[in-house]
N, C-alpha and C positions, 0 to 999 in steps of 0.2 A: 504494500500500500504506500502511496506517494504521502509524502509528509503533511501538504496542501491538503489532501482528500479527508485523513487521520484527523487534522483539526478540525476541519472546517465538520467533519461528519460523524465524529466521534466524540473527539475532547470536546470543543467547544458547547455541542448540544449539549450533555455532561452539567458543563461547567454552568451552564443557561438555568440548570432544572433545580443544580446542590448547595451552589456555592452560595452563602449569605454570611452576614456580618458574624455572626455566633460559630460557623465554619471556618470562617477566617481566625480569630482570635484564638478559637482554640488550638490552630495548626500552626499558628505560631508563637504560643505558650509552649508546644509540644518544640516547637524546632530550636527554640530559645533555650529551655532545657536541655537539650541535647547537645547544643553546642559551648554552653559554658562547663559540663562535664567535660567537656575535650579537648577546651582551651579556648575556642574561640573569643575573642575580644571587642568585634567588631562585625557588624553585617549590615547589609541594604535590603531590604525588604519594598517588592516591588508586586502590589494588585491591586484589587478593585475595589477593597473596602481600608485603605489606610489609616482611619481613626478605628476600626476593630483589630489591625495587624498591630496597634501600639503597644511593646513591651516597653515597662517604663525603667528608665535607666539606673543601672545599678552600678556599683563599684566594679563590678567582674567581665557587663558586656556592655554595647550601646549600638544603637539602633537607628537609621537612616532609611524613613519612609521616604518612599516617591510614587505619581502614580505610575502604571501602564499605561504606553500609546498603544493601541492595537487597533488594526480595521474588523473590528468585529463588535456584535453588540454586546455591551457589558452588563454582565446579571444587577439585574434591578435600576437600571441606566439606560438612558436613551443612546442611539447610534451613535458612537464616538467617532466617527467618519465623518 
């Protein structure tokens, strides 16, 4: 399967039906966890719901929201295009 086909007919419908602010946050409580076990210091965190991805900063990691550009409709958002 072509990479174009995979998003466009797979991931992104997916992503249309799951992904919400509560899905967001807690995937990256999960991720944040994970990587200050392992040393990480520093990460960017890049999607759709930016004030649910907020881990708040602590001594150990820190955190760099930004949005995504993508040509696609973003769950619970009008066409970003």
């Amino acid at each position: 399967m072509q990479l174009m086909d995979w998003l466009d007919n797979k991931i992104m419908p997916a992503e249309q039906k799951w992904v919400t602010p509560e899905f967001t946050k807690d995937g990256t409580t999960l991720a944040a966890a994970e990587m200050i076990r392992s040393g990480t210091t520093c990460f960017n965190d890049m999607y759709f719901f930016p004030e649910a991805s907020y881990v708040p900063q602590s001594k150990t990691i820190t955190s760099l929201q930004f949005l995504s550009v993508i040509n696609w409709l973003v769950p619970r958002r009008s066409n970003v295009s």
